[in-house]
N, C-alpha and C positions, 0 to 999 in steps of 0.2 A: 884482608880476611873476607871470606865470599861467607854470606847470610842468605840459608836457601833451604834448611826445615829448622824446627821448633827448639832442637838440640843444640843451635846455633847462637841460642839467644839464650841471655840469663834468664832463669827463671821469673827473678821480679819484671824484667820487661815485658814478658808475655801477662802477668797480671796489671801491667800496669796498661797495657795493649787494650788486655780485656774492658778494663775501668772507661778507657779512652773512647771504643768504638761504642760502649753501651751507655756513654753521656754523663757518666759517673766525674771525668777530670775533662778538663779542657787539653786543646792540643797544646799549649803552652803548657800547662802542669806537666802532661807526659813528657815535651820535650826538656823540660827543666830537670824533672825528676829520673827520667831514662839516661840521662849523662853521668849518673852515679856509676852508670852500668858498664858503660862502655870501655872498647880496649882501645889502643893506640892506634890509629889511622880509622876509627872510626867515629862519625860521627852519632849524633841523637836525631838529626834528619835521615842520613841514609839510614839508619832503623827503621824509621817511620818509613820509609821509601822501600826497603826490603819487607815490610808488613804489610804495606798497601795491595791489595789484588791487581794480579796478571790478565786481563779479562783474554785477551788476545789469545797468550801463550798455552792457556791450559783450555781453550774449548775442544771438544774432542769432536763435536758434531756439530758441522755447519749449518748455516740456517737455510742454506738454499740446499740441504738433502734431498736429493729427489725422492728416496725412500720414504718423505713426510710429505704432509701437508702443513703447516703454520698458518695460521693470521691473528690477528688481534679483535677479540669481540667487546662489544660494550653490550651491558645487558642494564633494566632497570635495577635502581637502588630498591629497596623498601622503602614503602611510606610515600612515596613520591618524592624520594630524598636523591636527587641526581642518578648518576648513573655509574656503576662499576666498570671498568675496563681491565681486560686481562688476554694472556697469549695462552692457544689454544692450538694444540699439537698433538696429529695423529698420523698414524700408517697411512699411507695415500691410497693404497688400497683399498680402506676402509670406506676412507672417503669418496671410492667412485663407487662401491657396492652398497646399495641400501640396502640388501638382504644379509649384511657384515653386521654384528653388534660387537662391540668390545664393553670390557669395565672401565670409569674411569675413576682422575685421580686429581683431587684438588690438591695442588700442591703451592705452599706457603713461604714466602721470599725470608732474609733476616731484614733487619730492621735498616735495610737498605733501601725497599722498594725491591718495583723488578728489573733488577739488572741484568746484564750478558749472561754473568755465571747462572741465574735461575732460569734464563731462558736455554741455557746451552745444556742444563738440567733434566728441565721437562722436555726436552727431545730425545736425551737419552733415555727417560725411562719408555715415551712414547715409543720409540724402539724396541722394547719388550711387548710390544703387544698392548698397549693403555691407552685410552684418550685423556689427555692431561689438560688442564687450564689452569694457568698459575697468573690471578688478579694480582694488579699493582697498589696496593692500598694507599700510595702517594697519587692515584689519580685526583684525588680530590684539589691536590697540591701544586695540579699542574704536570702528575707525573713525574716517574723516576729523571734527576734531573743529568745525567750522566757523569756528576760525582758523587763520590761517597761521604765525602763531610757533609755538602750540602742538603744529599739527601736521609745522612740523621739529624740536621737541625731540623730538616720539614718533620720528620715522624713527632718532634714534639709537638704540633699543630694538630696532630687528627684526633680527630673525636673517636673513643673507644668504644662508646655505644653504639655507632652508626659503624663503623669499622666492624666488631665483631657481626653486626646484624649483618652487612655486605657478605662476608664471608660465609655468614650461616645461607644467604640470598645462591653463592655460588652453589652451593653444594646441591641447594634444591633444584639448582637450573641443571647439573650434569644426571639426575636424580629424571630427569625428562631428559634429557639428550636422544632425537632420535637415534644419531646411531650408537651408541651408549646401552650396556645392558639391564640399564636400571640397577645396578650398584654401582658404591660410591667409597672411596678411600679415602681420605688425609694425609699428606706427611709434608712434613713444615721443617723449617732449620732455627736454629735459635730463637727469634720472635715467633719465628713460624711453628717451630714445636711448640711452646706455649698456644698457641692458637688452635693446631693441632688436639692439644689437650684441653681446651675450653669446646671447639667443636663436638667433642664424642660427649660432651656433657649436654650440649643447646640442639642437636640433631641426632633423634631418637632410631632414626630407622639408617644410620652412617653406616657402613658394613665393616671398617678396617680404619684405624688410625697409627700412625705412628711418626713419634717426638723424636726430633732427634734433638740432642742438650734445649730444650726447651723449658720453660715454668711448666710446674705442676697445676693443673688443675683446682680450684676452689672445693678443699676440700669437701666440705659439704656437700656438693654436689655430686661426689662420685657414684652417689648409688645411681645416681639417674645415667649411668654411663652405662650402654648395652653392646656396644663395638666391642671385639677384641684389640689389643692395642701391642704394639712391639715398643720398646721404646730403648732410645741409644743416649747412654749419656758417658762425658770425657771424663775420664779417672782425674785430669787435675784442673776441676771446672770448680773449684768452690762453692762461688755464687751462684749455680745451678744445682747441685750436688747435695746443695744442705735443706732442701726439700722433700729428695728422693726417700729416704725410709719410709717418712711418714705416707707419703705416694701409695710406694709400694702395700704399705700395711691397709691402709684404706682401700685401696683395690680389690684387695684379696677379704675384709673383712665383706664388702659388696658382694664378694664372689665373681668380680669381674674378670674375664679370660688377658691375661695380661702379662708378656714378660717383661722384663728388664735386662740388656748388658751394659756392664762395665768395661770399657776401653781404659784399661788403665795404662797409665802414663803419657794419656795423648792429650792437647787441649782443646778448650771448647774452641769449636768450627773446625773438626781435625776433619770432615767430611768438603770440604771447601777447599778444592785444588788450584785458585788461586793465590793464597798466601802461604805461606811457610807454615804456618800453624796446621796444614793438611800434612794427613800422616796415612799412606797409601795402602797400607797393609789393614790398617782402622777401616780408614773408606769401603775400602773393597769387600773387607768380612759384614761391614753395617748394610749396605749396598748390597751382594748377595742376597742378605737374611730377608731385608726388605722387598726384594722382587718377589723372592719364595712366599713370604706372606701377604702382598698383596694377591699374588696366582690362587694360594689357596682357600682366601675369602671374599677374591672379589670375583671369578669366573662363577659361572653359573653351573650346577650341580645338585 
C-alpha cells in the first residue's frame, strides 16, 4: 500500500501526526498509538516515514538559481541580546540595480526552524517580484539542526520574549532595506502564522500580514492591529480552528481590513509540499490569493 497524500492515512493518524510534530505525544506514543490504525503490510514506522518531509523531492527552485540572489545575514538582536540570522532572497536583478526597489516579505518557518522547504519557499515567492528574509529562530540553538525531531526539541529551549522581539527586530531591518521599498509584509506557516499574527499586533507601521493555520493573536490586542491581513486556515485543523470565530469577530469588531478562507477537508500544513498532508489544489488557490495580496499592499501606489 503506497502512503503519498492525506486521503491515504486514517484520519486519527493525521491527528495523531499533528499531536506528535506540535510536542503534544512523544514519538513512541504516536508510534504505539498509530498501530491501531494500520492495514496489513504496513507498519507505525513507515507511517511515520511516509509523514516525514521530502526536502529534496518537492523543491521547485534551486538554490543556485541564477534568476536570485541568496545569502544568509546576521543582523543585531535587540537589547544587545546576540544576534539574529536569517536567508535573504532576491531578483538578481535587483541586486545589481540600486535604482531597483522592490517590497519585502518577512517570512516565518513552522516550528522547525529554517529548513530546505522554507528556504525553497522564500525563493519562490522572491520569484514574484519580493525581497524575502526568512530568520531561523533556532539560531540561538545552534541553528536549524538538519533534523526535524531534533529541531522541535530545540524550540522548547527558546525564550519567547526575545524570539518575538528578534522578529519584530527583522521586520524593522527590511523596513530600511536599501533596496527594499519601504513596505513590509508577514506570512508565517503554522508557528509562523501565529507569529505572523502577534507581528501585525507589535509592529504598527507592517503593511500586509498573513497566517496561514497559525494561533490567533492575543485577543486583546487586536485593536492595535493596523495591517490588512489574509488569513488561510485547514477545514480539519481543530487545534487551530477552535480560535478562529472569536479571531474573526474581533477583527472586524476593531474594524480591521481582514479576510479569512476555509480550506476544507485539507489538513493543517496542507500548504507544505513535502509530506502527504499537502493538498495541491489548497496550496495553489492559498498561494495564488497570497501573491495577489501581498502586490496589492505592498507595491507602492
Amino acid at each position: 500500500m503506497t502512503l503519498k497524500t492525506s486521503k491515504d492515512f486514517h484520519p486519527q493518524t493525521l491527528k495523531l501526526f499533528d499531536q506528535y510534530v506540535h510536542g503534544d505525544i512523544s514519538r513512541r506514543d504516536f508510534l504505539t498509538q498509530v498501530a491501531k490504525y494500520t492495514v496489513a503490510g504496513v507498519t507505525a514506522l513507515s507511517v511515520l516515514q511516509a509523514l516525514s518531509p521530502q526536502f529534496a523531492k518537492a523543491e521547485q527552485i534551486k538554490a543556485s538559481d541564477s534568476r536570485l540572489k541568496a545569502e544568509y545575514l546576521e543582523i543585531a538582536s535587540p537589547n544587545g541580546n546576540g544576534k539574529i540570522r536569517g536567508y535573504l532572497v532576491q531578483p538578481a536583478d535587483t541586486a545589481r540595480k540600486a535604482e531597483v526597489t522592490l517590497p519585502t516579505v518577512l517570512m516565518v518557518h513552522e516550528n522547525r526552524g529554517l529548513n530546505p522547504h522554507i528556504e525553497d519557499v522564500a525563493r519562490r515567492l522572491a520569484l514574484e517580484n519580493f525581497i524575502v528574509f526568512a530568520p531561523d529562530a533556532l539560531f540561538t540553538q545552534g541553528g536549524y539542526p538538519g533534523d526535524e525531531d531534533k529541531a522541535r526539541e530545540l524550540f522548547k529551549n527558546l525564550d519567547p520574549v526575545k524570539t518575538a522581539a528578534d522578529f519584530v527586530e527583522a521586520a524593522k531591518m527590511l523596513k530600511t532595506l536599501p533596496q527594499g521599498n519601504g513596505k513590509v509584509g508577514v506570512v508565517g506557516f503554522c508557528y509562523g502564522g501565529g507569529i505572523a499574527n502577534m507581528l501585525a499586533t507589535e509592529v504598527p507601521d507592517l503593511a500586509a500580514a498573513v497566517p496561514f493555520y497559525g494561533r490567533q493573536a492575543d485577543l486583546a490586542k487586536v485593536p492595535l492591529i493596523k495591517a490588512p491581513l489574509l488569513i488561510h486556515y485547514a477545514g480539519n485543523d481543530e487545534r487551530i480552528n477552535i480560535g478562529a470565530k472569536a479571531y474573526d469577530e474581533a477583527l472586524k469588531a476593531a474594524g480591521v481590513t481582514a479576510q479569512s478562507f476555509m480550506y476544507e477537508g485539507v489538513e493543517h500544513g496542507f500548504h507544505n509540499d513535502t509530506t502527504p498532508r499537502y493538498d495541491k489544489a489548497a496550496a495553489t488557490l492559498a498561494w495564488q490569493r497570497t501573491i495577489s495580496f501581498f502586490k496589492q499592499h505592498l507595491l507602492k501606489g
